[in-house]
C-alpha positions in Angstrom: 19.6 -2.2 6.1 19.2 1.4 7.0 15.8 2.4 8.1 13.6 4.6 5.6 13.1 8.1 5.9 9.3 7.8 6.7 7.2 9.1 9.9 3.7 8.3 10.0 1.6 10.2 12.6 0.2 8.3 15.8 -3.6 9.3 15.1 -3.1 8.4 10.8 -1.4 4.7 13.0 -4.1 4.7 15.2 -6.6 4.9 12.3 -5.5 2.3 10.4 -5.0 0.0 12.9 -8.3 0.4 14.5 -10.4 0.4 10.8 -10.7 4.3 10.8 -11.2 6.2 7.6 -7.8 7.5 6.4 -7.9 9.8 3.6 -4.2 10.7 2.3 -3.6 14.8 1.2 -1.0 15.7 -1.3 0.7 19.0 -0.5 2.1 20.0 -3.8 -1.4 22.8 -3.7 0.2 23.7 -0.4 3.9 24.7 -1.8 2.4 25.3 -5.2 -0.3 25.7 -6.1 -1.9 28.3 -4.3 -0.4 31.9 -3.7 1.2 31.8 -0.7 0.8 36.1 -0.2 -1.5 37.0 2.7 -5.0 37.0 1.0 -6.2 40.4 0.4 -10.1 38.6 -1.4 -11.5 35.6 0.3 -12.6 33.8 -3.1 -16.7 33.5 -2.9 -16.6 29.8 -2.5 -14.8 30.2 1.3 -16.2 33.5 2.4 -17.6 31.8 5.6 -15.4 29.0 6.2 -13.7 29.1 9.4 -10.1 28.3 8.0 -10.0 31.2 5.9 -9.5 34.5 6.8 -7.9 38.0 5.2 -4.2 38.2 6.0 -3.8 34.5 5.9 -2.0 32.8 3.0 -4.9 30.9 0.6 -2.4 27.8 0.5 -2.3 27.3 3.9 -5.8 28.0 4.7 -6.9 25.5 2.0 -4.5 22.8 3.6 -6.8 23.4 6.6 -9.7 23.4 5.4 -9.0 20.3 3.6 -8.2 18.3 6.8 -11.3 19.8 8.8 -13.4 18.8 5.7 -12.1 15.6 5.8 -12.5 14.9 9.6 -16.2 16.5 9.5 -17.3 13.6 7.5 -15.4 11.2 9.8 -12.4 10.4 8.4 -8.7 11.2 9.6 -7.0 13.5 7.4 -3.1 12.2 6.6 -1.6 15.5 4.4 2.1 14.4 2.7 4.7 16.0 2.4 8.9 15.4 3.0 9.7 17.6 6.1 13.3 17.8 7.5 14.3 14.6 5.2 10.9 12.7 6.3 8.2 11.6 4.4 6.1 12.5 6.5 2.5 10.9 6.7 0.1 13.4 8.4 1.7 16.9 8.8 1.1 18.8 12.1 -0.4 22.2 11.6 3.5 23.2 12.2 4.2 21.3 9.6 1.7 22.8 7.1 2.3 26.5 8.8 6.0 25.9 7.7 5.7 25.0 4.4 3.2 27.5 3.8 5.2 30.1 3.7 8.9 28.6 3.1 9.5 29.9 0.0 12.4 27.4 -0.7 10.2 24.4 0.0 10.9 22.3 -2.9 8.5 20.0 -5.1 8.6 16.5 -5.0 7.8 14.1 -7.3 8.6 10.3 -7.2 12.3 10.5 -8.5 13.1 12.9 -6.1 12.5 11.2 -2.9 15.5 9.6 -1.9 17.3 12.4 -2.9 15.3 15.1 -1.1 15.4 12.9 2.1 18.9 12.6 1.9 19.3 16.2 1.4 16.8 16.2 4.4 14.9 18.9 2.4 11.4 19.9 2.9 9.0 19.5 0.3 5.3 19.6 -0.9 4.9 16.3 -2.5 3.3 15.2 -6.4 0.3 13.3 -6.0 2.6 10.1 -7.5 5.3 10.9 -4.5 1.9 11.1 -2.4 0.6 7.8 -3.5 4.3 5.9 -2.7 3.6 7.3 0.9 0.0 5.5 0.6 1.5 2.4 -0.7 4.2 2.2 2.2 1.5 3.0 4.7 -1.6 1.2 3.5 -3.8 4.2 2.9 -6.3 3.2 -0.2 -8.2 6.5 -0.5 -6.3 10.1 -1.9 -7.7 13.5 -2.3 -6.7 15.5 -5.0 -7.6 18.4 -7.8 -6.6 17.5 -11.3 -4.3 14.1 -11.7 -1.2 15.5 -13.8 -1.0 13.3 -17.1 0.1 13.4 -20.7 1.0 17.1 -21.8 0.0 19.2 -24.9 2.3 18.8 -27.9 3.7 15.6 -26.2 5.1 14.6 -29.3 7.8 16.7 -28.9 8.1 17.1 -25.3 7.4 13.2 -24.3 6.3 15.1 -21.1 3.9 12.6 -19.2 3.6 12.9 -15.4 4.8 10.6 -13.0 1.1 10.3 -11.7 0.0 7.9 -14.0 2.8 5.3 -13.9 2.8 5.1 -10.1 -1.4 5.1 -10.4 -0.9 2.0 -11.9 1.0 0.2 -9.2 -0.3 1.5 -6.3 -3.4 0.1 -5.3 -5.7 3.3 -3.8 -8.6 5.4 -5.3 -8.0 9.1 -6.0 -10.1 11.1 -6.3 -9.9 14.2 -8.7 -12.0 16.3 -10.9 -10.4 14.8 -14.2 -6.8 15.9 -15.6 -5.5 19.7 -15.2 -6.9 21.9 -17.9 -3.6 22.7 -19.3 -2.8 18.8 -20.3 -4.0 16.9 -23.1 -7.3 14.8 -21.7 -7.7 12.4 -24.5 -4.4 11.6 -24.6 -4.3 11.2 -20.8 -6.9 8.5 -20.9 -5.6 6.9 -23.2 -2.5 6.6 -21.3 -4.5 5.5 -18.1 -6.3 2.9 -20.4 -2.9 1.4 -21.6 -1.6 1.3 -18.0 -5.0 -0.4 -17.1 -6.2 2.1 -14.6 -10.0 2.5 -14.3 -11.2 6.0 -14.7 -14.6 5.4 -12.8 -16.9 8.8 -12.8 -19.1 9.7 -10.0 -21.9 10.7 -11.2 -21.0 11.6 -14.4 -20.4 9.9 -17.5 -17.6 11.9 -19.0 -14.0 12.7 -18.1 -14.1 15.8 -16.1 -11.1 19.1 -17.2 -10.7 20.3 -14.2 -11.9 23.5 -13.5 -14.1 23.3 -16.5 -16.0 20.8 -15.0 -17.7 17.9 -16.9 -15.4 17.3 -20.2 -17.0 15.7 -23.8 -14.8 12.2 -23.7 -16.8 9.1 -22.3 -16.1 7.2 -19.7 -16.5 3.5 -19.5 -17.6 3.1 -16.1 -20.1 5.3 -14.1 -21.3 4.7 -10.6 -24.2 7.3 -8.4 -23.1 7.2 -5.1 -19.6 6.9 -3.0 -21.0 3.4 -1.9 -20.7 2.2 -5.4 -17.4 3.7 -5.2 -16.3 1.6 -2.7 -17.7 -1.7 -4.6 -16.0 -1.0 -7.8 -12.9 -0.1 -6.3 -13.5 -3.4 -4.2 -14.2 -5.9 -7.1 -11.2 -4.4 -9.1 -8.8 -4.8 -6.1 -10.3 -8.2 -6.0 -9.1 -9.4 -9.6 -6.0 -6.4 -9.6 -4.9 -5.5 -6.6 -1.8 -3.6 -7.2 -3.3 -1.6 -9.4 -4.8 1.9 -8.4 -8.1 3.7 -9.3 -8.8 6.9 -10.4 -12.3 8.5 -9.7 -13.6 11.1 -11.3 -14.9 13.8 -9.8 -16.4 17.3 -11.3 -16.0 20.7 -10.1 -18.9 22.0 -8.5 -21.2 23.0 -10.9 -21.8 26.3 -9.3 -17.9 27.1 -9.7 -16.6 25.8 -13.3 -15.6 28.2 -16.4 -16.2 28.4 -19.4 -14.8 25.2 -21.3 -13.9 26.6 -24.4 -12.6 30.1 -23.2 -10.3 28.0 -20.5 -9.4 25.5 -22.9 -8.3 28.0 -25.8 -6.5 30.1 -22.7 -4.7 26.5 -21.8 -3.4 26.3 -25.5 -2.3 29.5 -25.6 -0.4 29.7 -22.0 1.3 26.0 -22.9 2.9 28.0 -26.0 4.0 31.0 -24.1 5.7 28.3 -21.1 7.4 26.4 -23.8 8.7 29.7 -25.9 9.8 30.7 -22.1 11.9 28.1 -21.4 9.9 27.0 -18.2 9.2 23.1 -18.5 9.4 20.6 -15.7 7.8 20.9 -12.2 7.8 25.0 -13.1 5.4 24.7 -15.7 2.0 23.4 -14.1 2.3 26.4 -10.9 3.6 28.7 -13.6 0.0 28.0 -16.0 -2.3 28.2 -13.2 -1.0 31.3 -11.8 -1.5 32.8 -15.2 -4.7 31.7 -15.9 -5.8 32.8 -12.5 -5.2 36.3 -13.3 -6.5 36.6 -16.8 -9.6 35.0 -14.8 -9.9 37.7 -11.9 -9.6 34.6 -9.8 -12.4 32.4 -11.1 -10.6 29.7 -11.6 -9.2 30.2 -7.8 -12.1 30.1 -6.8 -13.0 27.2 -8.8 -9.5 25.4 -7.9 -10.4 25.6 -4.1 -14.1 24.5 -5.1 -13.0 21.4 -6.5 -10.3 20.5 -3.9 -12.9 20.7 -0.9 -15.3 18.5 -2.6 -12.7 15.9 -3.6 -11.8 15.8 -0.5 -15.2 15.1 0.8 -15.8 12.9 -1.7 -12.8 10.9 -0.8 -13.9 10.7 2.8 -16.9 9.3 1.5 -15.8 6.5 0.0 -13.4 5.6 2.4 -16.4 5.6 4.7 -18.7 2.7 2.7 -15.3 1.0 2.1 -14.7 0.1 5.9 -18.8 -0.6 6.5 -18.8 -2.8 3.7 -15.1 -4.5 5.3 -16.7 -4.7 8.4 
């Protein structure tokens, strides 16, 4: 049997062999979801973070500021992505300097894997391709922005994202600040409810929309701290343990918009996309570039907000789950 395309990096080996903190990165925010244009306005939420500077692509200083955020709560960051026909498992800074700025880097979701590799393509990956990297490496904790999910007028689309189905049989917790703004949020839990994935919130008792920070749908499971995280996500690995997690996560307050002025903007761009013709991977980079300008870069700004802090909030957990392991 031929070997699979998949290089994991010695320090994300080391880690897990030696009961480190891994926390896995998609890098689809790295190829697109960010601009990848020199930044001419460091968004207020960055202005003094080391990784980002003016002249520097936003994309490619959020990939790493992700990672330091990651290892300056302890952890070791392992960014995704398919680089020269590898799913690669813990990018170099070559690696996320590369895809940065290669404007042909493709977007990968879990069908197009084995293809991509073949092809020996380079691509950001999905958080579902993400989360078959996990599953093949043994990495149980993901940091994320919004999970893709069921989109508006589904009924005629049948457009759900890959994210959910491969949440439900991979067995780590990501963490994410609710579904993208531009999907359908009821419909998306209900989705994760029939695949029987826990939507646990942290700190927060409702489904979080993304950059409008805590949502109106209940949840069914709340828990106060990262070290309740780690239990819950524990005791349901226990009793179902091929079965992933998903938990939820709001945008800094400080950073959210408005909720009904976003929401209304969401309907409105989701019509325009389909009227356009752009569906597929095109349409979720395509809606948040266009809401990012009619918001003078609020929801940039918010976008990064979110990401850091799910990323923290990922190290966190992955923290009490090795103390309580050990």
């Amino acid at each position: 049997m031929a070997q699979a395309p998949l290089f994991i990096a010695d320090e994300v080996r080391d880690a897990l062999a030696n009961g480190r903190p891994v926390v896995a990165l998609e890098s689809a925010v790295l190829t697109h979801g960010l601009p990848r244009d020199p930044a001419t306005a460091i968004p207020p939420v960055v202005a003094a973070h080391p990784d980002f500077a003016h002249g520097v692509p936003l994309n490619m200083s959020l990939s790493f500021a992700m990672e330091r955020t990651v290892r300056s709560h302890g952890g070791v960051p392992a960014t995704v992505a398919i680089v020269d026909g590898a799913l690669t498992i813990g990018c170099t800074r070559g690696d996320l300097e590369r895809l940065a700025t290669d404007r042909h880097a493709r977007k990968a979701s879990v069908r197009d894997l084995g293809p991509m590799c073949a092809a020996r393509s380079c691509a950001g990956t999905t958080v579902s391709a993400t989360l078959v990297a996990c599953g093949l490496a043994g990495i149980r904790h993901v940091a994320t922005g919004g999970l893709g999910g069921v989109h508006r007028g589904f009924s005629k689309t049948l457009d759900i994202s890959a994210d959910l189905g491969t949440l439900a049989r991979t067995p780590t917790c990501v963490v994410a600040s609710g579904a993208k703004s531009i999907l359908d949020p009821k419909a998306t839990l209900e989705a994760l409810e029939t695949l029987g994935v826990p939507v646990i919130g942290l700190a927060t008792a409702t489904f979080p929309v993304f950059t409008d920070g805590a949502g109106t749908l209940p949840l069914h499971a709340t828990v106060p701290t990262p070290r309740d995280a780690a239990a819950a996500c524990r005791a349901h690995w226990s009793l179902l343990p091929e079965v992933g997690v998903v938990l939820a996560n709001p945008c800094p307050a400080a950073h959210v918009l408005d909720h009904g002025v976003s929401s209304a903007m969401a309907d409105e761009l989701a019509a325009q996309a389909a009227a356009s013709g752009i569906d597929g991977s095109l349409v979720t980079p395509w809606l948040l570039a266009q809401v990012a300008a009619r918001t003078h870069g609020r929801s940039l700004d918010a976008n990064i907000a979110l990401l850091l802090d799910n990323a923290r909030c990922a190290t966190l957990v992955a923290m009490e789950a090795l103390t309580a392991d050990g």
